[in-house]
N, C-alpha and C positions, 0 to 999 in steps of 0.2 A: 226435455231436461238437459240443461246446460252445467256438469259438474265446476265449469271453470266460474260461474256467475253465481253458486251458489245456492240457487234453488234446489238442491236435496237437502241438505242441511237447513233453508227454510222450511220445509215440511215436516222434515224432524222433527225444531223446534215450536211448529205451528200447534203438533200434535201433544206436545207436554204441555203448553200453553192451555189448551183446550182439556186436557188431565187435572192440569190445578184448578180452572176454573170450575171442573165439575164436583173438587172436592172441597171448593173455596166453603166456609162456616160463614153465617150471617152473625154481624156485631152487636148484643143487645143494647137495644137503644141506653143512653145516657140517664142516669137517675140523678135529680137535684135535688141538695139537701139544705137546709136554712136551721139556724140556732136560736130556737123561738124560747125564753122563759125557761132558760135549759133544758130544753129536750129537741131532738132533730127530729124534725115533719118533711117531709119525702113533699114538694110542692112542681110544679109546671116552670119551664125556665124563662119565662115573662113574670113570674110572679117571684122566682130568685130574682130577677136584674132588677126590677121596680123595689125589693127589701133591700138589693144590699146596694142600689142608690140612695135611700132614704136614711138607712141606717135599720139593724135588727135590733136596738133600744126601743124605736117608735110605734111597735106592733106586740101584740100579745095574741095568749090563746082564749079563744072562747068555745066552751062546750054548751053546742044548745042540742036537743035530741039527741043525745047518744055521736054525735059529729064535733070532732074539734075542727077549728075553724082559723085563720090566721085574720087577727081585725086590728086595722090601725088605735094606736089609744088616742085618748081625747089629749088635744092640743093645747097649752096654759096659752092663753091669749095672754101677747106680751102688755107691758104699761103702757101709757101713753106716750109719745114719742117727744123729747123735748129737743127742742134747737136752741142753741146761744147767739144769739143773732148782735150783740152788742154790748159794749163795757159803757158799763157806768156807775158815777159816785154813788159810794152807798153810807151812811153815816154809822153803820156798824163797820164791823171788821170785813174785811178784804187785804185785796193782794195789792202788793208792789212789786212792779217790775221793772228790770235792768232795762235800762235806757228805753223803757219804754214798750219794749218789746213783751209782747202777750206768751212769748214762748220760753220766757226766763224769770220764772215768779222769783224773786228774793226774799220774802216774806208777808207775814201777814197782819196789818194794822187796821186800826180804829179810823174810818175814812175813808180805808182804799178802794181797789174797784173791785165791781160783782160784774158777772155776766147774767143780762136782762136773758130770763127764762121764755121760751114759749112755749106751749102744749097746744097739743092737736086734738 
């Protein structure tokens, strides 16, 4: 033992170190909670990050056998998707635009242009 380098005072404090550790408490694991239909359900934390990715709107509860259950709801399949792929004369009403320009409508007459629809 070398008092000048410290080693009594390492085993000192080696000895409290190995004191807390004996008294150290284990941390109960983490509980996740999600806000389904107003009420909190206690869920697994892959299945919090995959709701409150999607959104806690897009899931409800279902009780089948006595088990509530957290199930995606049915999805409204959107409309068909339409593109404007082109202006042209239309002999009903349409737009007028400032010097021509598609992003300055000035109004709307008898004649002007429509955008040709397409669906998918």
């Amino acid at each position: 033992m070398c008092p000048g380098h410290g080693t009594t005072s390492t085993r000192r404090l080696m000895s409290e170190i190995f004191k807390a550790l004996k008294d150290f408490k284990v941390r109960p694991p983490k509980r996740h909670f999600v806000n389904i239909d107003g009420k909190q359900i206690e869920v697994p934390l892959d299945k919090k990050l995959e709701i409150m990715r999607r959104g806690e709107q897009y899931y409800t509860l279902s009780n089948v056998d006595g088990k509530t259950d957290i199930v995606e709801k049915d999805q409204i399949k959107p409309k068909a998707k339409t593109q404007y792929s082109q202006l042209i004369s239309t002999p009903h009403k349409g737009y007028v635009f400032l010097d021509g320009d598609i992003h300055w409508p000035i109004g709307i007459v008898d004649g002007g242009k429509a955008w040709l629809l397409e669906y998918e």
